[in-house]
C-alpha positions as CSV (number, residue, x, y, z in Angstrom):
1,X,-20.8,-5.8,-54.4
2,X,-22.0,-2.5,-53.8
3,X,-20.2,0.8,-54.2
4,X,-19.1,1.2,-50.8
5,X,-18.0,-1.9,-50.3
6,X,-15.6,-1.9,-53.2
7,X,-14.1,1.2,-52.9
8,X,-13.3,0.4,-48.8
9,X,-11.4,-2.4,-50.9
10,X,-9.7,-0.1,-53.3
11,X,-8.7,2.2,-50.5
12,X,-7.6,-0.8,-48.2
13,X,-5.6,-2.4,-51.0
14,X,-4.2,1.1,-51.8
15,X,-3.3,2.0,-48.4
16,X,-1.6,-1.5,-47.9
17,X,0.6,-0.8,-51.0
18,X,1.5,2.4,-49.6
19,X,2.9,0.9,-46.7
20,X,4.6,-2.3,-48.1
21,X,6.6,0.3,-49.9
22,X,7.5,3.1,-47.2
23,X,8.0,-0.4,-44.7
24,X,8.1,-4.0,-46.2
25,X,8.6,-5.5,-42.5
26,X,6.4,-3.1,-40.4
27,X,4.1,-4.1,-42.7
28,X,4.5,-7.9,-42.7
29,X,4.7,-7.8,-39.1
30,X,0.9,-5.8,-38.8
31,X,-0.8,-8.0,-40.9
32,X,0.3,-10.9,-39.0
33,X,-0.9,-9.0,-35.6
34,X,-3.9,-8.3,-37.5
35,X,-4.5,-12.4,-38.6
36,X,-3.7,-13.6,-34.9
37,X,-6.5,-10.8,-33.8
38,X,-9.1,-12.3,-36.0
39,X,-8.1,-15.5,-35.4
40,X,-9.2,-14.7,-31.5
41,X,-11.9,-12.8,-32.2
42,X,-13.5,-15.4,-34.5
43,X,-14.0,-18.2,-32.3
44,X,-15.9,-15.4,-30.0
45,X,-18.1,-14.5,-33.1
46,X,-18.8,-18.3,-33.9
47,X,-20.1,-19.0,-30.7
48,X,-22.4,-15.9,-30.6
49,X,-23.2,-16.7,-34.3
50,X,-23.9,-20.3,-32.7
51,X,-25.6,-19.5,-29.5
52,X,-28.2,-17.1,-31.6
53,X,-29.0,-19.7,-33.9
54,X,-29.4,-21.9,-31.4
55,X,-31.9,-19.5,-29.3
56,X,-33.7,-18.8,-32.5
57,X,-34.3,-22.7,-32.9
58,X,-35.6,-22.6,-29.6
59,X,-37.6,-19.9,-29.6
60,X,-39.1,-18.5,-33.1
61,X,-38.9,-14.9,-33.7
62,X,-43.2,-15.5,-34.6
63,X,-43.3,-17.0,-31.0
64,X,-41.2,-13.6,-29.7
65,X,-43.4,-11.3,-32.0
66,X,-46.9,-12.8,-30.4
67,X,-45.5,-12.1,-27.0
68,X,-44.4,-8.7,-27.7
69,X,-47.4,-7.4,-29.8
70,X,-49.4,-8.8,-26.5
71,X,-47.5,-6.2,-24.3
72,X,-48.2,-2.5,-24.2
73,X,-45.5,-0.4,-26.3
74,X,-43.7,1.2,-23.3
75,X,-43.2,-2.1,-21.5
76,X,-42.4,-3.7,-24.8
77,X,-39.5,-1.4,-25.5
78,X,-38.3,-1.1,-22.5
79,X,-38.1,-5.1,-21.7
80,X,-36.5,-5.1,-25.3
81,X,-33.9,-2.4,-24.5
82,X,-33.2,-4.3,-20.9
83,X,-33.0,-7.3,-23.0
84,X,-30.2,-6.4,-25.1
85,X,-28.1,-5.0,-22.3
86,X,-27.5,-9.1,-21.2
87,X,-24.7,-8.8,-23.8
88,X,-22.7,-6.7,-26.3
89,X,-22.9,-7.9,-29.5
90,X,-21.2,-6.5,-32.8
91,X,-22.9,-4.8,-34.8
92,X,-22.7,-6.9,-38.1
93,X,-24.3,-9.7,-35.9
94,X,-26.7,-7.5,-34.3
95,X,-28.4,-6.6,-37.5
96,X,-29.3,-10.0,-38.6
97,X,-30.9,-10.7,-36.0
98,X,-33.2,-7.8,-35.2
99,X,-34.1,-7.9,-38.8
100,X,-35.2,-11.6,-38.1
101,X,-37.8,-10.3,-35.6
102,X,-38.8,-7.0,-37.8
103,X,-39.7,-9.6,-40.3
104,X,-42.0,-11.7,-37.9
105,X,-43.8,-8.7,-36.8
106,X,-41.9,-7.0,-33.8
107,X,-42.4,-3.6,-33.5
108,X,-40.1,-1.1,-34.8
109,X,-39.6,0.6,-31.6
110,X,-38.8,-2.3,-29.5
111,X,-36.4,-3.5,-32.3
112,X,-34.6,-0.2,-32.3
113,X,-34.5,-0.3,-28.6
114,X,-32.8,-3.9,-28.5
115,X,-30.6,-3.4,-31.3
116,X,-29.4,-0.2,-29.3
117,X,-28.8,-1.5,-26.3
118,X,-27.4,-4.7,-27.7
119,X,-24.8,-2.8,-29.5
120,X,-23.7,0.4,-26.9
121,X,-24.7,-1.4,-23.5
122,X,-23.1,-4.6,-21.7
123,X,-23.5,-5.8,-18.6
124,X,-21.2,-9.1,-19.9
125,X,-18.2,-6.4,-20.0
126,X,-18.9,-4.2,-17.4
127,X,-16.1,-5.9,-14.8
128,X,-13.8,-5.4,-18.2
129,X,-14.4,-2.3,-18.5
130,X,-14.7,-1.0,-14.9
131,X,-11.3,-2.3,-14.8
132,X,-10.3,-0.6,-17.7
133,X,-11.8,2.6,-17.2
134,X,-13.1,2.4,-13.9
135,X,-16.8,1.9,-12.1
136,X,-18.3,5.5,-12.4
137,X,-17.2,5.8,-16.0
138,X,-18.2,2.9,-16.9
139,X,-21.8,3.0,-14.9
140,X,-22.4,6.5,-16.4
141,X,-21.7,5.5,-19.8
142,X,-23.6,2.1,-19.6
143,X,-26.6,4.3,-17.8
144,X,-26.3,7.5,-20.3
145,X,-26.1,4.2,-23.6
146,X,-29.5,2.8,-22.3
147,X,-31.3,6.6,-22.0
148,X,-29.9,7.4,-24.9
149,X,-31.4,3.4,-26.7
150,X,-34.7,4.1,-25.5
151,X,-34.8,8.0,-26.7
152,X,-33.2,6.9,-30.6
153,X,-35.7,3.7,-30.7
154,X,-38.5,6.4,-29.4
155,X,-37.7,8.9,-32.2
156,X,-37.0,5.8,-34.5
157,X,-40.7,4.8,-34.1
158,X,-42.0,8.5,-35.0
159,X,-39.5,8.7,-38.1
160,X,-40.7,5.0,-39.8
């Protein structure tokens, strides 16, 4: 376990005792919110977790690399960057898999460019959040997230 990790832990486990003893049933009752959350969000991240592995069976990251390396850069990384606006994925899952195609030989601008978008755009949640916040803020956000994708996995490429 690395540094960072451990002492998010320590502070976690610190924090935690702080409140048990300012507020033993305020803090009972929040951890049980919290279990029920993850309880709901984990079937969510075992079917993404799933439904990757799955497309991964189905299609090799080697098979993906050959067909991207074919394509010029610009149309590459903008494809990728469209490409990961399908859904929003969490980070942690996000990673895993773009590393995955880094390692069979995609591009490190395309890569950035899905890996942005997959994480900061969604078209999956737009009716969510158009409700939520409304349609322009959410189509200027979604529209400002992909700019923004494309521009990071552009600097991205001069930086490694």
């Amino acid at each position: 376990m690395d540094v960072f990790t451990l002492a998010i832990w320590l502070g976690t486990l610190i924090f935690l005792i702080v409140s048990f003893t300012k507020n033993k049933e305020k803090t009972k009752q929040a951890l049980k919110m919290a279990l029920n959350m993850g309880k709901g969000m984990a079937l969510s991240i075992f079917s993404i977790i799933f439904a990757i592995g799955l497309i991964l069976t189905f299609i090799p990251p080697e098979n993906i690399a050959a067909f991207v390396e074919k394509q010029p850069s610009v149309i590459a990384t903008v494809a990728a960057a469209l490409l990961g606006t399908i859904t929003l994925i969490p980070a942690f899952i996000a990673f895993p898999i773009v590393g995955t195609l880094v390692d069979a030989g995609v591009g490190i601008v395309p890569s950035v460019a899905f890996l942005t978008t997959l994480t900061m755009v969604g078209v999956v949640t737009f009716p969510l959040e158009k409700k939520e916040f409304g349609a322009k803020f959410t189509a200027v956000r979604n529209g400002l997230s992909f700019l923004f994708a494309i521009i990071i996995a552009l600097v991205m490429g001069v930086l490694i």
